[in-house]
C-alpha positions as CSV (number, residue, x, y, z in Angstrom):
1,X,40.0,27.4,0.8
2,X,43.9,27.6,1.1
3,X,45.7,30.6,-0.4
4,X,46.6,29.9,-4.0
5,X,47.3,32.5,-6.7
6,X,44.5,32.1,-9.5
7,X,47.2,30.9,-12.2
8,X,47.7,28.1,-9.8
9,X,43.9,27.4,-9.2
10,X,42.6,27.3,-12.3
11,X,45.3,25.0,-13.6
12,X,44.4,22.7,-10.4
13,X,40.4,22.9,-12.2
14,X,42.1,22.3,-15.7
15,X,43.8,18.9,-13.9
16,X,40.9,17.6,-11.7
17,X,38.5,18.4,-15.2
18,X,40.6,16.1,-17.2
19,X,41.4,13.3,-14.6
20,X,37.2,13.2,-13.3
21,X,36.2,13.2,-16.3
22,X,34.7,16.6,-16.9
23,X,36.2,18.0,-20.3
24,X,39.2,16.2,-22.5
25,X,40.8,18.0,-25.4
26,X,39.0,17.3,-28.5
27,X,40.4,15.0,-30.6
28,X,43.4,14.5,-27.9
29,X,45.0,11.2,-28.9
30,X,45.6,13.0,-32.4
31,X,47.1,15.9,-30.7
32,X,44.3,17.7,-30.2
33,X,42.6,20.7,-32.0
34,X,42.7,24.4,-30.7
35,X,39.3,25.5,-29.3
36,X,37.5,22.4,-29.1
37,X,36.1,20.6,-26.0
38,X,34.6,17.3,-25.1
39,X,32.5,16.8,-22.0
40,X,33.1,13.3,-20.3
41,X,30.7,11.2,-17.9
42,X,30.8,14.1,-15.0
43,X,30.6,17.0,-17.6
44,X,27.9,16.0,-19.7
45,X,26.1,15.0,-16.9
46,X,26.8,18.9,-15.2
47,X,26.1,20.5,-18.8
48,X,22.7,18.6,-18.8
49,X,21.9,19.4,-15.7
50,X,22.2,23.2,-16.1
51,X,20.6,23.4,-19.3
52,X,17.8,21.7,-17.7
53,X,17.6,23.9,-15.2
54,X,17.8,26.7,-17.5
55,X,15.2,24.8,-19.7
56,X,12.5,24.5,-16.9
57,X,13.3,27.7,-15.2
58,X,12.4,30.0,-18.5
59,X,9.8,27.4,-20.4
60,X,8.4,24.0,-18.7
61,X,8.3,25.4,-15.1
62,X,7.0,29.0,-16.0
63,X,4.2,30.6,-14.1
64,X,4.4,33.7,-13.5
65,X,2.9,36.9,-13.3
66,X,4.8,40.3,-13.4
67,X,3.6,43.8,-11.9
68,X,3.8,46.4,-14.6
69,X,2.4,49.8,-14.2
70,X,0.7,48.4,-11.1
71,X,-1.4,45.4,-12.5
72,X,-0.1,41.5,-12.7
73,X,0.7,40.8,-16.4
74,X,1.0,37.3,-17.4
75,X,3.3,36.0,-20.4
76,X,4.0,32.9,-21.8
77,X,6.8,30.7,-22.9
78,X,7.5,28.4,-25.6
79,X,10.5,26.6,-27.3
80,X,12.0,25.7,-30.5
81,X,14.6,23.9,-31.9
82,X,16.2,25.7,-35.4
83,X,18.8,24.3,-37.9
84,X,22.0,24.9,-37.6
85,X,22.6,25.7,-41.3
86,X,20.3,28.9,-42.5
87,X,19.5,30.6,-45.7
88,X,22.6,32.8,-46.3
89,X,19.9,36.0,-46.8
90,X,19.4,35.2,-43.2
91,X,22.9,36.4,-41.9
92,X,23.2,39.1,-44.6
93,X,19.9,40.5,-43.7
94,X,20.7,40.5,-39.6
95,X,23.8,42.4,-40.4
96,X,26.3,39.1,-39.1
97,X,27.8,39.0,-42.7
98,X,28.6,42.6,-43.0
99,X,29.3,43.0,-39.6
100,X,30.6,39.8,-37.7
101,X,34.5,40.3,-37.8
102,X,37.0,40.7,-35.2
103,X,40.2,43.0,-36.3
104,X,43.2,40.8,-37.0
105,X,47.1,41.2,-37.0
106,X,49.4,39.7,-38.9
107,X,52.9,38.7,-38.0
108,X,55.5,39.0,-40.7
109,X,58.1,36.7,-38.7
110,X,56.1,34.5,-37.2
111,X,53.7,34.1,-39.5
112,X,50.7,34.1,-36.9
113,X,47.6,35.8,-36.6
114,X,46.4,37.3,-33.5
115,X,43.7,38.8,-32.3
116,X,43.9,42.8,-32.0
117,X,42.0,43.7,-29.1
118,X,43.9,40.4,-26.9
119,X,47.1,41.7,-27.9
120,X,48.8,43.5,-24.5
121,X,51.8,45.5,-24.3
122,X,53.8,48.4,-22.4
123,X,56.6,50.8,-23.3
124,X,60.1,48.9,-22.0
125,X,63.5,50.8,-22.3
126,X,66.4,49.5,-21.9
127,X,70.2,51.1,-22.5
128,X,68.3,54.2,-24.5
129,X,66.2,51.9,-26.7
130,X,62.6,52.0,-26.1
131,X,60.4,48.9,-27.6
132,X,56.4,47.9,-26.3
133,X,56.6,44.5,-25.5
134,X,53.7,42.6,-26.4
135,X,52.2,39.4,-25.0
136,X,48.9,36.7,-25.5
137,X,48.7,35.1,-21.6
138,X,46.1,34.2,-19.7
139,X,48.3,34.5,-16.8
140,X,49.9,37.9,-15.3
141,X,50.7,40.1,-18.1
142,X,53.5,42.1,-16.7
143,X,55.2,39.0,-15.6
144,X,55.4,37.3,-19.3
145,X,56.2,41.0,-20.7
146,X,59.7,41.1,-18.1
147,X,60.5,37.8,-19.2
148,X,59.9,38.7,-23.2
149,X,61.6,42.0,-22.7
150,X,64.9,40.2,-20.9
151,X,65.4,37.9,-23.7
152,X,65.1,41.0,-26.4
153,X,67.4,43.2,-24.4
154,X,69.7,39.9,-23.9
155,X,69.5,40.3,-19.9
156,X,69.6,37.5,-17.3
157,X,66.7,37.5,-15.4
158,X,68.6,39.2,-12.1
159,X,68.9,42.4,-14.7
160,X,65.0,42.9,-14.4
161,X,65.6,46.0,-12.5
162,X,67.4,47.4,-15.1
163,X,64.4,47.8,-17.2
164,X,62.5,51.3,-17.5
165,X,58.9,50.7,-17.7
166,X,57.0,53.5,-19.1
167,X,53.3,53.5,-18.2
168,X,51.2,50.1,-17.2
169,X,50.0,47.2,-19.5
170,X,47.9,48.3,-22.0
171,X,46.3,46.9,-25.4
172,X,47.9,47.2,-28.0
173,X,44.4,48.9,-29.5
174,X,45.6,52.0,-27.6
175,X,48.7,52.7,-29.2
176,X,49.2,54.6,-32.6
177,X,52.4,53.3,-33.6
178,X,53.7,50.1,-34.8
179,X,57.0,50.7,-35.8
180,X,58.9,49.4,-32.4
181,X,56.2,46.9,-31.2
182,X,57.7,43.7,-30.6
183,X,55.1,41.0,-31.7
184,X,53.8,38.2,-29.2
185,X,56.4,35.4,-31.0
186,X,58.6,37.7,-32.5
187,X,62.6,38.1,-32.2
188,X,62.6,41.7,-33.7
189,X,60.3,44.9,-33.7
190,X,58.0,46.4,-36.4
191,X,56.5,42.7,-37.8
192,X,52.6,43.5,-37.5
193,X,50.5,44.4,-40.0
194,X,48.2,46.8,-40.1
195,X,44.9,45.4,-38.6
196,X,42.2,44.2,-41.2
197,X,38.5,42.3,-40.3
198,X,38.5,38.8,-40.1
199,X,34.7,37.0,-40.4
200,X,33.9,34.8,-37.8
201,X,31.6,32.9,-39.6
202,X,32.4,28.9,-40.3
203,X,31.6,28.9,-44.2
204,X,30.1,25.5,-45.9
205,X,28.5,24.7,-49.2
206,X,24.8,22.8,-49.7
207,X,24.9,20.4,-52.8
208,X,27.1,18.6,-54.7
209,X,28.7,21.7,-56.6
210,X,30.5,24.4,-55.2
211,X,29.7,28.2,-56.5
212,X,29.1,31.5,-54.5
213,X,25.4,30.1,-55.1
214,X,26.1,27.1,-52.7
215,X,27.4,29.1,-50.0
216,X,26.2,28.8,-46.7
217,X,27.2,29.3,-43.2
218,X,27.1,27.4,-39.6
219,X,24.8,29.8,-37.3
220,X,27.1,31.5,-35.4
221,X,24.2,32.4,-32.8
222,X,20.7,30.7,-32.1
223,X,18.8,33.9,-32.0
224,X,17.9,34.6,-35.7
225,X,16.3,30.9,-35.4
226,X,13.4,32.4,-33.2
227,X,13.1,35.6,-35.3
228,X,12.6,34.0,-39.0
229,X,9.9,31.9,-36.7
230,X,8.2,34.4,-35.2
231,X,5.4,34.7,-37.1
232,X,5.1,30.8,-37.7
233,X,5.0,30.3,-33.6
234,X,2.4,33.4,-33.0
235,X,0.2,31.5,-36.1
236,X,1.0,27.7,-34.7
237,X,1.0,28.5,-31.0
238,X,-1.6,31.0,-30.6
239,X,0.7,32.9,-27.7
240,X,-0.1,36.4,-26.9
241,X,2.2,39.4,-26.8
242,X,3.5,39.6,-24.6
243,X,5.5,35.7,-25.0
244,X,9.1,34.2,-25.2
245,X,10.6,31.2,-27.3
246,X,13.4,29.9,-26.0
247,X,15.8,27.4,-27.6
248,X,18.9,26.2,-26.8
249,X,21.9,24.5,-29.5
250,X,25.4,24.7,-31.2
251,X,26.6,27.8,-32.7
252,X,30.5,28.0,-34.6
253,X,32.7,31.3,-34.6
254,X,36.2,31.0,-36.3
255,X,37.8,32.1,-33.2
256,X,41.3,32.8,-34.6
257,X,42.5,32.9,-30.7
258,X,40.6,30.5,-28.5
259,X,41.8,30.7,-24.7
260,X,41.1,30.4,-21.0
261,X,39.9,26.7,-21.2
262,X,36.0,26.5,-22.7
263,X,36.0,30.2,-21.9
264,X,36.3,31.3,-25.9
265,X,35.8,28.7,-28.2
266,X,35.1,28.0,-32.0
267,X,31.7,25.3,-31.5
268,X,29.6,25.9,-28.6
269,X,26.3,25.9,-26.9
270,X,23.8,29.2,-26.2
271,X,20.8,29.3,-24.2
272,X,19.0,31.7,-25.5
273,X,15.3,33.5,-25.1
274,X,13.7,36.1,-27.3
275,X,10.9,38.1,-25.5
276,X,8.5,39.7,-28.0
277,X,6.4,42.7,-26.1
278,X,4.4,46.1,-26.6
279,X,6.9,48.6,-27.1
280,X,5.5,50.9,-24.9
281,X,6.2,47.9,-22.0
282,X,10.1,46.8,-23.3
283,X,12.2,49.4,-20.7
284,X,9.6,48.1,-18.1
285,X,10.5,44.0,-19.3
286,X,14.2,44.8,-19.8
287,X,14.6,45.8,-16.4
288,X,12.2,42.2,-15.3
289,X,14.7,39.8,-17.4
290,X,17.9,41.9,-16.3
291,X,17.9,41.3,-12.7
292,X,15.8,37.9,-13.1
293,X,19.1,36.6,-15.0
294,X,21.2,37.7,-12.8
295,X,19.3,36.0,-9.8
296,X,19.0,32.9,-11.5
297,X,22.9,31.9,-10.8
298,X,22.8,33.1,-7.0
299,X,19.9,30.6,-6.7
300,X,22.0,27.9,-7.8
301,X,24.9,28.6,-5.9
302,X,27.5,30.5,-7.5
303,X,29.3,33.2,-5.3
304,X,27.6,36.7,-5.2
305,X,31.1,38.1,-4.8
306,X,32.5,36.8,-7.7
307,X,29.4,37.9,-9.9
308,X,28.4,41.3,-11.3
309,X,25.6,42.9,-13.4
310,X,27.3,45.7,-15.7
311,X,25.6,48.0,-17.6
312,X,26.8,48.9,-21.2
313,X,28.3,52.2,-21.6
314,X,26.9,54.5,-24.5
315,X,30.0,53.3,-26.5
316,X,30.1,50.1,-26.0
317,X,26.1,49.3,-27.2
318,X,25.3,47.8,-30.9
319,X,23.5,50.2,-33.5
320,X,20.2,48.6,-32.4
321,X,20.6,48.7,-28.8
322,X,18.4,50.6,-26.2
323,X,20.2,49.0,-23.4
324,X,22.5,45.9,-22.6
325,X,23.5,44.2,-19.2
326,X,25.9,41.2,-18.9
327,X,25.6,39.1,-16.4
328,X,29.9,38.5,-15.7
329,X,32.2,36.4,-13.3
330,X,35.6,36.5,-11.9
331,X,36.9,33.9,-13.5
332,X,40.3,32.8,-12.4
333,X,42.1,33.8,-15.4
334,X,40.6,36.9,-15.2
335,X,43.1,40.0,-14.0
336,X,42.0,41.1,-10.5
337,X,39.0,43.7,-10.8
338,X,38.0,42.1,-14.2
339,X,35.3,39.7,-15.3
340,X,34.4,37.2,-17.9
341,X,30.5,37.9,-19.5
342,X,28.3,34.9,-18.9
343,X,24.8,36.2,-20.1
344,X,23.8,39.5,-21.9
345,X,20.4,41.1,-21.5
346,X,19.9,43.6,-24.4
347,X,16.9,45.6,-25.1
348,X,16.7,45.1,-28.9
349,X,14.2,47.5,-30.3
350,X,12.2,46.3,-33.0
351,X,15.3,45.8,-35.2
352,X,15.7,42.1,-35.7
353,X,12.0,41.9,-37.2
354,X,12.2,44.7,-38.6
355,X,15.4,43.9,-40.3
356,X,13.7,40.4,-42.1
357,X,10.5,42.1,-43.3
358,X,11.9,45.3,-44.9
359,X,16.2,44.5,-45.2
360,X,19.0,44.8,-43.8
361,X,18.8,48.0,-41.0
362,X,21.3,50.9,-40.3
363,X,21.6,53.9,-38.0
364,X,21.2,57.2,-39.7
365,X,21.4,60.0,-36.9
366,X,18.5,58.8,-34.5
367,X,16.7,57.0,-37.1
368,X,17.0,52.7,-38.6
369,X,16.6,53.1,-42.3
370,X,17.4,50.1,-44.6
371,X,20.6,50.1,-46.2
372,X,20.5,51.3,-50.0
373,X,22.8,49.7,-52.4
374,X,24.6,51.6,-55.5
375,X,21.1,51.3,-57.5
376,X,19.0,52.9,-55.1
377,X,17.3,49.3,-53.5
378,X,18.2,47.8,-50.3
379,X,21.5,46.1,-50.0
380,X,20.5,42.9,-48.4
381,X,16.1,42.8,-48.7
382,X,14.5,41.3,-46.4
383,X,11.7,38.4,-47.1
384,X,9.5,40.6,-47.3
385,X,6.9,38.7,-45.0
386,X,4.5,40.7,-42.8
387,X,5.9,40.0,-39.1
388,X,3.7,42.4,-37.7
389,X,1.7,41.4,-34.5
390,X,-2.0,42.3,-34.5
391,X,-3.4,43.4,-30.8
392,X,-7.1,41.8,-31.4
393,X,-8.4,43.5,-28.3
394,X,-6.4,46.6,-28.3
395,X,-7.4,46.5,-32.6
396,X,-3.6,47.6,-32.8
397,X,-1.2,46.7,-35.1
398,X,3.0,46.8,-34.2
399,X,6.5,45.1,-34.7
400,X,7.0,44.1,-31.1
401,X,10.0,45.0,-29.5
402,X,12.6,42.6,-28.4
403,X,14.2,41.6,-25.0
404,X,17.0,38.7,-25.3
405,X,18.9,37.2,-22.2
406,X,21.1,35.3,-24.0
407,X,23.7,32.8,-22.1
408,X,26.7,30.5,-23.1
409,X,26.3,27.3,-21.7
410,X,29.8,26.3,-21.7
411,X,30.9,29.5,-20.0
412,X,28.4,29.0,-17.4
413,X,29.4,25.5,-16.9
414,X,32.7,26.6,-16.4
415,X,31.8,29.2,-14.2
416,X,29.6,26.6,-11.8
417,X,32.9,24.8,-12.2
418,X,35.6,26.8,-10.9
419,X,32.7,28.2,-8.0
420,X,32.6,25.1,-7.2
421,X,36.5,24.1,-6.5
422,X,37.7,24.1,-3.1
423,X,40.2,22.0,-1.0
424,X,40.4,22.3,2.8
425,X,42.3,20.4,5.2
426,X,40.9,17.7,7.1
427,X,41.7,15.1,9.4
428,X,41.3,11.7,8.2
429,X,40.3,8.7,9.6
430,X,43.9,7.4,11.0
431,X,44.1,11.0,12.4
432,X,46.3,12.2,9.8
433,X,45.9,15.5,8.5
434,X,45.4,15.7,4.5
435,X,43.8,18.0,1.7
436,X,40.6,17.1,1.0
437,X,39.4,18.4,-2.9
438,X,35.3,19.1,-3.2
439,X,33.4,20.1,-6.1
440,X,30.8,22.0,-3.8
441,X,28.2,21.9,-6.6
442,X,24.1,23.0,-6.0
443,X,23.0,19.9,-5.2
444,X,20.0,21.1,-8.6
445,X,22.9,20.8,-11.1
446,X,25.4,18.1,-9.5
447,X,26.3,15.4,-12.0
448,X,25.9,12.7,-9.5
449,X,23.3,13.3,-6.8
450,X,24.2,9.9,-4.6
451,X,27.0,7.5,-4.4
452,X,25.9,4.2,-3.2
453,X,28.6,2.1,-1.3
454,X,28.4,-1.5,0.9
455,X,30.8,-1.4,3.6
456,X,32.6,-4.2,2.1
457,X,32.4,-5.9,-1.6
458,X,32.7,-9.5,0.1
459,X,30.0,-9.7,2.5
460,X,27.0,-10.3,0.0
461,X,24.0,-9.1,2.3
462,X,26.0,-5.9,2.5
463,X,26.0,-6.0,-1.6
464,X,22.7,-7.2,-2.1
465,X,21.0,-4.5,0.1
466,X,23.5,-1.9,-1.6
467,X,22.2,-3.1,-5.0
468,X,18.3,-2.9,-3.6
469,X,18.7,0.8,-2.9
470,X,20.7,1.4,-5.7
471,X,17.7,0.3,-7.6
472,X,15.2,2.3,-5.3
473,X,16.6,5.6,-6.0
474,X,18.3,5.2,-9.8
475,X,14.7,5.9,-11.4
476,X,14.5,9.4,-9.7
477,X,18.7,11.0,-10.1
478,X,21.8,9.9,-11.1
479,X,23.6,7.3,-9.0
480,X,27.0,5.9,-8.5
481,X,27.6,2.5,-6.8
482,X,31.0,2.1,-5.8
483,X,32.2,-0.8,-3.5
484,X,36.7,-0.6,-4.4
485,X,38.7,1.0,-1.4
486,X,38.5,1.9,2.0
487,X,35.2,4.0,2.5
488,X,37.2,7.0,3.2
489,X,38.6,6.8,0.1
490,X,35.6,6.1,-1.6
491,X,34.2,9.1,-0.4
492,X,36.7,11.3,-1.4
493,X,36.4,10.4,-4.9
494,X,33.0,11.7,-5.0
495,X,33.7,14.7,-3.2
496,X,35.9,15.2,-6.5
497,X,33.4,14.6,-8.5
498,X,30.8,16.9,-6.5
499,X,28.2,14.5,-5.4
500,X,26.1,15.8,-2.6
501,X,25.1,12.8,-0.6
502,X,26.5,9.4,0.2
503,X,24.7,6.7,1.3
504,X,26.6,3.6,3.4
505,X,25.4,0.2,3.8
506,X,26.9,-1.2,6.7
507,X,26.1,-4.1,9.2
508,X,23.7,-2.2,11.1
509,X,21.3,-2.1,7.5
510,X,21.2,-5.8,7.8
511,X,20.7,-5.9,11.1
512,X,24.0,-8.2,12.3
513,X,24.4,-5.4,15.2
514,X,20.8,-6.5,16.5
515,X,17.5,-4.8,15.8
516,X,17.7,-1.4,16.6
517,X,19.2,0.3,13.4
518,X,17.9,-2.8,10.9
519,X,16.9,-1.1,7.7
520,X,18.7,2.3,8.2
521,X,22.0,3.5,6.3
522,X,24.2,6.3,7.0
523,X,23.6,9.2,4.9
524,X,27.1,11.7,4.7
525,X,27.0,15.5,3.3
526,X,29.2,16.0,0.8
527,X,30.1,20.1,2.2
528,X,29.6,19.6,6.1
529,X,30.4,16.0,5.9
530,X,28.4,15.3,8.7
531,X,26.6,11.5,8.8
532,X,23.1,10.4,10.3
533,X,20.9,7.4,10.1
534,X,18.3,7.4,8.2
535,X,15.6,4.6,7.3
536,X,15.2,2.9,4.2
537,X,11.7,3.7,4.1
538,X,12.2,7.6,4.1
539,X,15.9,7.7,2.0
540,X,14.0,8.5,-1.4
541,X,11.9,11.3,0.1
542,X,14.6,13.2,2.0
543,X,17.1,12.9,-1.3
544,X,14.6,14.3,-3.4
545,X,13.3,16.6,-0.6
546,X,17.3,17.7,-0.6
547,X,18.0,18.2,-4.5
548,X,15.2,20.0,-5.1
């Protein structure tokens, strides 16, 4: 690909999004709403496609058998679907309504809120007055902290050496003092607040009247949805521990500072798996569904390079945690050496059922013990339900423990998305040189698998045949027939939109150029755009042969 900063090439992805029809701003021809996203024709067709594949990869294709301790173990698979609206008990007991806050600052000027931790700075003196310059970019940092620093030091922008930085960019979490920090939209230092918690939850009432007794909340995470129906899949289902449900859906977090595109939003979609297994096995299956994850987007074509597997530090793991791996990308927004998570894999104990049989769980020293309220009973009770499993042939009773690769759709269709974006030049058919744009999506998760195109829209054996195959192939992938432009053109346009394969329909198909290549078309790569005849006969099996 040619040389382009990453400010420049993810605003290029941004563009080509909106103008193919991948993701529009919600809501856009009312001036849109702050982290909310619509998927067009090519999106929805990509997000489908990768859910599906995420879908059949964990559940409706699963067959496996894993070595533990030696001997092949086999476990089983199963899906739900949950409702988005819970019983409130339900978030108190799992700790979300305590717990599920980000810290907040306030702007006294401005009158904004911002997010603490995305808040960066560094010390700038100027003329013996020393200020930290703060900034919210998803671009370079130090760049939009010169420029802020120049206006509040009233210097033209060929004064920038006159500036005396003091240390690198840092977040404005590591500093103690507030009194000379110049807030992200503010003309004058010492406007933020202290920092307070913010609840992330979206809040909503059931009924007709609204009291503290007809509060509820959207989910802001699928996963409790499999835990309050663990014991109604083990009694329905008859799985064996060790098992998975899986279940993919919407969850809402009041994001007070949604940014980098579909990267952080306030509604969006998780794909997420709870694995239920002996606790004397969960290191051995944390380790299985850690680097399975991570495999599962090499295999469908994102860059190795741009993808790691990071282990939690000590610090950074929740109360219940054994162990957590994400699963990140360098995103283009992302300051060089840094990632974006896609996935976590945590290792989560026995808490979560724990948590909904006995109440709401917290760490003291090494030990989970139920939180105790003023009178001595536990603060948030559970339901009290036995979510035990029983072992028939081992005669042992236990709360399983708890694996969870959890995924956000949306950040991994962006991710497949900017993997995908390339432009190289080429050299057209008039011998021009020009930029050619490709989505170089795995062929698995491409929107459109096949473009369909008769040489010319006037010649109606060219038409007719193009409508045939069209018909041949529509009942097994997603096709687009296109007969408008010059077929250069025409291919170009689906290069943009990522499709893998084109198929032509020229005077040869109907045999006008005599006999010899009657009832063949030319099939075109979309990466190697390379072209061969093919026959009619065998076009459905080598597509399918190709996706798959």
């Amino acid at each position: 690909m040619a040389e382009i900063s990453s400010n420049e090439r993810m605003e290029k992805i941004v563009s080509l999004c909106r103008r193919r029809g991948f993701i529009f701003q919600s809501s856009e021809i009312y001036g849109g709403l702050n982290g909310l996203w619509d998927y067009g024709p090519l999106g929805v067709e990509l997000k489908r496609n990768i859910k599906e594949a995420w879908w059949c990869d964990m559940v409706s294709a699963h067959n496996e058998r894993v070595q533990l301790d030696g001997a092949p173990r086999p476990f089983q698979m199963v899906g739900i679907e949950s409702s988005i609206i819970m019983h409130p008990r339900v978030w108190k007991t799992s700790g979300h309504y305590d717990l599920f806050h980000d810290m907040m600052v306030d702007c006294r000027e401005s009158k904004r809120r911002y997010r603490y931790d995305h808040i960066k700075g560094a010390w700038v003196e100027h003329d013996g007055q020393k200020v930290f310059v703060t900034c919210i970019t998803d671009g370079d940092a130090k760049e939009e902290i010169t420029r802020r620093a120049l206006l509040y030091f009233k210097l033209k922008a060929k004064y920038a050496d006159k500036l005396v930085w003091h240390g690198d960019v840092i977040d404005l979490t590591s500093i103690n003092e507030t009194g000379q920090v110049l807030a992200p939209d503010a003309k004058e230092p010492g406007t933020l607040t202290e920092p307070r918690e913010f609840n992330l939850m979206f809040e909503t009432h059931i009924g007709a009247m609204r009291s503290d007794d007809s509060k509820a909340f959207l989910r802001p995470e699928t996963a409790q949805g499999m835990f309050v129906n663990f014991r109604n899949v083990v009694d329905s289902s008859r799985v064996k521990v060790p098992f998975g449900i899986a279940q993919q859906g919407k969850s809402f977090r009041n994001e007070i500072t949604p940014r980098n595109f579909t990267f952080r939003t306030r509604e969006f979609e998780q794909m997420e798996m709870e694995f239920f297994c002996h606790p004397s096995e969960s290191r051995q299956w944390y380790q299985f569904w850690r680097d399975r994850r991570f495999q599962w987007y090499v295999d469908l074509g994102i860059d190795q390079k741009r993808l790691i597997l990071r282990d939690h530090e000590q610090g950074e793991l929740s109360h219940y945690s054994v162990g957590t791996a994400d699963v990140e990308y360098a995103f283009p927004f992302c300051e060089e050496g840094e990632y974006g998570e896609l996935e976590g894999i945590a290792h989560r104990g026995d808490f979560d059922l724990r948590s909904h049989m006995e109440g709401k769980l917290v760490r003291e020293g090494d030990q989970l013990v139920v939180e105790q309220g003023e009178d001595g009973k536990p603060k948030y009770p559970g339901s009290g339900k036995d979510l035990t499993y029983h072992d028939e042939e081992a005669k042992e009773r236990f709360v399983p423990h708890v694996i969870e690769p959890a995924a956000g759709a949306d950040r991994t269709v962006l991710a497949f998305i900017c993997d995908a974006y390339d432009e190289e030049e080429i050299t057209n058919e008039k011998g021009k040189t020009e930029m050619r744009v490709v989505m170089r999506f795995h062929p698995r998760i491409a929107p459109v698998k096949v473009g369909v195109f008769p040489l010319l829209k006037n010649k109606p054996d060219l038409v007719a045949k193009a409508m045939e195959i069209r018909a041949l192939l529509q009942p097994h992938m997603t096709v687009f027939y296109d007969e408008t432009g010059a077929i250069g053109r025409r291919y170009r346009r689906q290069d943009e939109a990522g499709t893998p394969f084109g198929v032509t329909i020229d005077f040869d198909t109907i045999g006008e150029n005599g006999d010899e290549n009657k009832n063949t078309v030319t099939l075109r790569e979309r990466d190697s755009m390379k072209q061969r005849r093919v026959k009619i006969d065998d076009l459905l099996d080598i597509l399918l042969r190709e996706i798959k």
